[in-house]
C-alpha positions as CSV (number, residue, x, y, z in Angstrom):
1,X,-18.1,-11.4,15.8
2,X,-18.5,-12.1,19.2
3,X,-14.6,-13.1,19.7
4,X,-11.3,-10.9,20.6
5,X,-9.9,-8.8,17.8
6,X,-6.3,-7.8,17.2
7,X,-4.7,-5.3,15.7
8,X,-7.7,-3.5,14.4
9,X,-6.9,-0.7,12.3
10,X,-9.4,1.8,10.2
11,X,-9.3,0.8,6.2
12,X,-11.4,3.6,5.0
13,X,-14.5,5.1,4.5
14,X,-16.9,4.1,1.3
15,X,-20.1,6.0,0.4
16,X,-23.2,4.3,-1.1
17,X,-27.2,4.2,-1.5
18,X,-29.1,2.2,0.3
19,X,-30.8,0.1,-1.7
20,X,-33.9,1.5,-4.1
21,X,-34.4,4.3,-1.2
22,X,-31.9,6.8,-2.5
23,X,-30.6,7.2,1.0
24,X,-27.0,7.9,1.2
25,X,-24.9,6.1,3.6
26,X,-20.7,5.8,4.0
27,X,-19.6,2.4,5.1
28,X,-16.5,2.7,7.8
29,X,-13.8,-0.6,6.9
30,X,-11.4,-2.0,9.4
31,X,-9.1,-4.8,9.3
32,X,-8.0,-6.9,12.3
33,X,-6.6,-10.1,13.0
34,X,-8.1,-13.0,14.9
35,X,-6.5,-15.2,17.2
36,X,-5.4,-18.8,16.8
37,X,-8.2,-20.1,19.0
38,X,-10.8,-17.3,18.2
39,X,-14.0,-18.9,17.9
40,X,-16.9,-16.7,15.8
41,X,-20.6,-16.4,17.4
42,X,-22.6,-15.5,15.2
43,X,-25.9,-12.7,15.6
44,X,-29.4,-13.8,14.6
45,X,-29.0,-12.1,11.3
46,X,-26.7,-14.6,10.2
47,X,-26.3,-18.6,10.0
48,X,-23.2,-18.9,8.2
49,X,-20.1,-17.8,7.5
50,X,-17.0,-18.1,5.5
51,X,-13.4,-17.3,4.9
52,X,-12.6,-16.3,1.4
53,X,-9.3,-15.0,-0.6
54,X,-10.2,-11.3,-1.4
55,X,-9.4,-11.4,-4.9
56,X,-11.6,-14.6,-5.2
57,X,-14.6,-13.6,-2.9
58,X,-18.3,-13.9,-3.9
59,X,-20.0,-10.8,-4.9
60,X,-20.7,-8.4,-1.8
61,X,-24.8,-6.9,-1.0
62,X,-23.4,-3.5,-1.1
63,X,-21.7,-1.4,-3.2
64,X,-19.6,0.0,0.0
65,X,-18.5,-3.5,1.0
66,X,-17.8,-4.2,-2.5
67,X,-15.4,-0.2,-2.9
68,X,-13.5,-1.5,0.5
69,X,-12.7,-5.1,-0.4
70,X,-12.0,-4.1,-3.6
71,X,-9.5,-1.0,-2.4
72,X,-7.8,-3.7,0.1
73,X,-7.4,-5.8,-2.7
74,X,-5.5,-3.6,-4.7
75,X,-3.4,-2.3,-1.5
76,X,-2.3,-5.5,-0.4
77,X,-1.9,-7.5,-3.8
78,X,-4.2,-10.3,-2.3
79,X,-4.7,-13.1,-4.5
């Protein structure tokens, strides 16, 4: 994210295929907290991003992202 993280803490591990290649893959979640004046730099795979509430988030590219926002969801109550 290219900005100071705090209080990062592991959320879990969710398995998955990669795509249409049958390769199996687990997806390592943490959670953190950003600071006031955190400013994100973003990597040349990206050239946006966005802040949503977890239970009204846009549908996720893989089904790990998808099991861990959907487990933190449930955990936290986050509407």
């Amino acid at each position: 994210m290219g900005c100071e993280l705090r209080a990062l803490r592991f959320a879990g591990t969710y398995p998955s295929v990669y795509g249409e290649t049958g390769l199996k893959t687990i997806g390592l979640a943490f959670t953190c907290e950003l600071p006031p004046d955190a400013e994100i730099v973003l990597s040349e795979e990206n050239s946006e991003y966005a802040w949503f509430p977890l239970a009204d988030r846009p549908p996720l590219a893989f089904a790990d992202c998808e099991a861990a926002a959907a487990s933190l969801t449930s955990r936290t109550g986050s509407a």
